[in-house]
Structure formats: structure tokens, C-alpha cells
Steps between C-alpha positions, in 0.01 A plus 500: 500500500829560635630197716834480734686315286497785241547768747816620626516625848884646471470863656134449585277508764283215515153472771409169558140362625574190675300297695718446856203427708666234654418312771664589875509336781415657916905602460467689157677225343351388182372128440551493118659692254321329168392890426915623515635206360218560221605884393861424532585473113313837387664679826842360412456566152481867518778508743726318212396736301640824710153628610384605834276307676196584683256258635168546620219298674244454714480288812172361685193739535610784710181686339670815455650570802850416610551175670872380605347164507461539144843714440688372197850614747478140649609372137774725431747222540296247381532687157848602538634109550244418201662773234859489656520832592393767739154623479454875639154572611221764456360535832135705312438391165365821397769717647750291276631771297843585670597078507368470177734787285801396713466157354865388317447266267525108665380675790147391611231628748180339615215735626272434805176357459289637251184430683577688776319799245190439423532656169684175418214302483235801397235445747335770711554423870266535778237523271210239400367467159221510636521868625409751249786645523680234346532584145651822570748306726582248226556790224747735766678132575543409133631843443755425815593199331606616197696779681712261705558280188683782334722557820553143495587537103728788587756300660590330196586519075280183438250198699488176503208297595575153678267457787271237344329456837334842463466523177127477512512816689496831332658676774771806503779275437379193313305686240466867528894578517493339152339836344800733596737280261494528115465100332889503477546527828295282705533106441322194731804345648622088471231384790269692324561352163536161668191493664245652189701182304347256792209605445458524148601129506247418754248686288581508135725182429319242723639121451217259646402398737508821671449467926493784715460475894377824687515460835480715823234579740228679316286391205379874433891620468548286231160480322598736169777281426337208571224580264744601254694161507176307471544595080832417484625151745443172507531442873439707748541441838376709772703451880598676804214663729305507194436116527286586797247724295445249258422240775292691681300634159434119444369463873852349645561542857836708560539544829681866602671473184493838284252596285313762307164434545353788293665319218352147519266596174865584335597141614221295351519775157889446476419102497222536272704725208758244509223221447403682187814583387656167535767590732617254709488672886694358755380595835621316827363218646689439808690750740743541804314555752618676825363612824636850523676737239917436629736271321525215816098468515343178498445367186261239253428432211096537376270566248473834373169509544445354810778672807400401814400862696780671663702386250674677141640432209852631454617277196418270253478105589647250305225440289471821359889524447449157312217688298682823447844298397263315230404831340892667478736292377335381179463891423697695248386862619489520856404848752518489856368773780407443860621217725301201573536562923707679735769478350673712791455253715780203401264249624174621232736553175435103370216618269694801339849254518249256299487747267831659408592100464267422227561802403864485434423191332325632255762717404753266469251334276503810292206699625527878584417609829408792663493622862396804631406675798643553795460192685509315201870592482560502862358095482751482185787616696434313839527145342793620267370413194507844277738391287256214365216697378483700184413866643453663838350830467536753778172668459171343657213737442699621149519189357109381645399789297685423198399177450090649522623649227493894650729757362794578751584904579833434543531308142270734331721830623806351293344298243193736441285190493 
């Protein structure tokens, strides 16, 4: 397989899948850059080399239709400050041709959204799959796909892959691009490489103990990695809105706090499988409790199982931050997704604070830690405290699916795995 390191970009044109889906504020301004700073050193790289530069991504779900909400324009200068020099854009990222060949090399160009096409993504639109029409549909789409991968492919002399956060996608530009580039010439980039390392050492090399906390809202979102974890960690503790499911599966009152009740039977199967497997789970036993969803609500501490009504949970109490604590910072492999509360609101981030602590801990100790997803990171960032864990991975859903042990597109178009 043919990796940057060994390629040289001098007099070449190089397309790069990134992932800039970053986060903007109500101004367009964006709220962290983790997914810049991340593809920096393969960008930069093939700039030192003497290669043009031309970066693509997607942005949001515009579903195939353009969206200026969604328009990649409102990070032109974001990216420019970021590489250290001017970024021209590509105002259609199929109509690219012209901006592409006139390209000089250290010059580099970033195309609009690549969602705003639904080939992108290869999914008929305005169609159900329920409709018999639909296979049809899905064959004429795929067929569209593949033809706006080779535009896309046109613009340049070789690809690099480096949008781990989509990886698990097998669209246009993650996957199907890959095809229109002989095995010299297309090459996952140093995120890439980065991030299938992280995960082979969550997966292959495990030290033990090994803890991993999933948390976030739903149970049923993270069910296929939970399952898959049961085999493989020691501890496993289960937080965020989640909590609330398992309370109310074991007959806990909850108050208005959120929860999937078609998945209590999940719950109680989740706590069962971990019985039998000897994990240890860690669920919460105590919350903060507020009486409405805004940061300066009125607050106590209670049971998880027993919120008074008219009340919800927004964050772990202090005894399940003691509990959770307990199961980190003796670990030696540790994996992180979801927060344990609202962590947007300053006044519910204790729980998920709780845990980057013991967290960091740990890794000072020696253990290697993970974190990944989205708000994961964003919790990482907030309390200033990336620089004490192991690895932060910038994909959420990539690196969920990963770690269940599924093949990734966007690997398998480079590696042929």
C-alpha cells in the first residue's frame, strides 16, 4: 500500500477527503477546529512537497440540495489562517474543472459542500424504499455516484483519504473516488493512519484492565458496540440519558427525564450479558436533577431511580462520579464516547469533568486512552485537558463502528481490506 510518507507530491495534484464538518455558531463562526487542526500535517505535507492542494468535504446534512447554512465558504479563512496561506474556492464541486487545472503547485482550493449532490452520498431522493420503485432508483443513483466520483477524480493526479469521521461511509468521495486511482497513487493520509493505529490498540494490543464509558442519550445508538465490548472490557460503564433507561427497566421512577422506552427489554438484557460475562457495569446511581432543560434551572441531587415528577436528570451526581472514577484510573486500556450530562450547559458538565479527571489520571499512570466522538472531544476541549489523554479521534460513528469490529469503506478503498 502506498502511504504519504513514500509519496512525493512535487508537480502533483493531490485531492484530499477531509472531514471539516466543524461546528459553527448563529454567526458562521466555528466553535472548534479539532477536525483542521487534525488534517493539518497531511495538508502541509503535500504542500512541502510542491503539490497542489485540493480539499474536499462535506458539511451537515443538506440532503442533496444546496444549503448556505451548510456552505463550506464560511470556512474559507478559517482554513487559510490554519495552512498559512490563501485558500481559493470552488463555488460547485462538480463544476470544478476550470479551478482545478489552473492549480500552481503550493496553490490550494477547497470545493463547496459535497452533499449539496446527492450523488455524494448515493441515495435516491424523494423516494421510499418502500415504493416499488425503489430499486430502480437505487441502481440509476449508484450509477450517478460513480459518475460524479470520476469528475471529482478528474481534478487531480492522485487521492488521499483522511476523513476518518466518514470513513464508515462508502460514499463518492470517501470510498468510490478510490477506484479511479491505480494502488500507487492513492494513500490514507496521517489522521487516517493515526486513527486505524488507535484502534488497533484498543482492539488488538489490550493492556488490562480495559474500561470503556459510552455515554449519550440513547441506549439503542450505541447497542452494537456495546454488545461488542461486552467480549472484550473489564468495566463498563453506561452514563448520560442512558442512565434513565436502565432505571426505568428496573422499575425506577425518572421523572421527565429522557428515555427510550421501547428499549427497556435492551436495558434489563444489557445488565444481564454483563452478569454472565463477568463484566463489571457501572451504571449511575445518583443524578443532577433540574426543573427545566436551561443551564440556571433549579437544581438537586437524587436517586437515579427515584426523580421527583417534573423533574430530569441532566448529569451525573456525586455518587456515580465516585463510582465511575473507581472504574478509570486503575485501567491500562481506556475508550471513552458520549458525555455523562449536558455538557453544553457549564452548570451539568461535573459528571463528564469527573471523567476526563480520572481519566487523565490514568494516563499519567501509563494507561492508553481513547476519546472519540464528537462531544466526547468537544467535553475534552472545554475543560482543557487534551493534551493529557493518549488519543482523541475525530470520527464518532467511524470509530463506533470500528471498534464492533465492521470493515470501514473508506479503509477498505485504499487498503483493499
Amino acid at each position: 500500500m502506498m502511504t504519504i510518507d513514500k509519496f512525493n507530491f512535487a508537480g502533483k495534484k493531490a485531492i484530499v477527503r477531509v472531514d471539516f464538518n466543524v461546528p459553527l455558531d448563529e454567526n458562521g463562526k466555528i466553535t472548534d477546529d479539532t477536525r483542521i487542526r487534525g488534517a493539518l500535517p497531511t495538508l502541509k505535507k503535500i504542500l512541502a512537497d510542491g503539490g497542489a492542494l485540493i480539499i474536499m468535504s462535506h458539511m451537515g446534512k443538506p440532503k442533496g440540495k444546496v444549503n448556505a447554512k451548510y456552505s463550506l465558504s464560511q470556512i474559507v479563512d478559517a482554513v487559510s489562517a490554519a495552512l498559512g496561506t490563501p485558500v481559493q474556492f470552488a463555488p460547485d464541486c462538480a463544476k470544478a474543472q476550470d479551478a482545478a487545472a489552473a492549480l500552481k503547485p503550493g496553490e490550494v482550493l477547497l470545493l463547496e459542500n459535497l452533499r449539496f449532490y446527492p450523488e455524494e452520498e448515493g441515495k435516491p431522493v424523494g423516494i421510499e424504499k418502500e415504493d416499488p420503485a425503489y430499486e430502480a432508483a437505487k441502481k440509476e443513483m449508484k450509477a450517478r455516484q460513480k459518475d460524479f466520483a470520476k469528475t471529482l477524480a478528474s481534478y487531480a493526479d492522485c487521492y488521499v483519504m483522511d476523513a476518518f469521521g466518514t470513513a464508515h461511509r462508502k460514499h463518492a468521495s470517501t470510498a468510490v473516488i478510490a477506484d479511479y486511482f491505480d494502488a500507487d497513487h492513492k494513500m490514507l493520509g496521517y489522521l487516517m493512519e493515526k486513527e486505524v493505529k488507535a484502534v488497533d490498540n484498543v482492539l488488538k494490543d489490550i493492556k488490562r484492565p480495559f474500561t470503556a464509558i459510552m455515554g449519550g442519550s440513547k441506549v439503542s445508538t450505541k447497542i452494537g458496540i456495546i454488545e461488542n465490548l461486552m467480549d472484550k472490557v473489564d468495566n463498563l460503564i453506561l452514563c448520560g440519558g442512558m442512565t434513565f433507561t436502565f432505571a426505568k427497566a428496573q422499575g425506577g421512577k425518572i421523572g421527565k427525564s429522557i428515555c427510550e422506552d421501547d428499549k427497556l427489554d435492551l436495558a434489563l438484557d444489557i445488565i444481564k450479558k454483563a452478569k454472565e460475562k463477568g463484566v463489571n457495569l457501572v451504571l449511575g446511581t445518583d443524578c443532577i436533577a433540574a426543573d427545566d432543560f436551561k443551564n440556571d434551572a433549579n437544581t438537586q441531587v437524587c436517586p437515579a431511580n427515584d426523580i421527583p415528577e417534573g423533574w430530569e436528570g441532566l448529569d451525573a451526581g456525586p455518587e456515580s462520579r465516585k463510582a465511575f472514577r473507581d472504574a478509570i484510573v486503575n485501567a491500562k486500556t481506556i475508550l471513552w464516547n458520549g458525555p455523562a450530562g449536558v455538557f453544553e450547559f457549564d452548570n451539568f458538565t461535573g459528571g463528564s469533568k469527573a471523567i476526563a479527571e480520572a481519566i487523565a489520571e490514568a494516563t499519567k499512570n501509563g494507561a492508553f486512552s481513547l476519546i472519540g466522538g464528537g462531544d466526547s472531544v468537544a467535553c475534552i476541549n472545554k475543560f482543557g485537558m487534551a493534551d493529557q489523554v493518549s488519543y482523541i479521534s475525530t470520527g464518532g460513528g467511524a470509530l463506533l463502528e470500528a471498534i464492533e469490529g465492521k470493515v470501514l469503506p473508506g479503509v477498505a478503498a485504499i487498503c483493499g481490506e
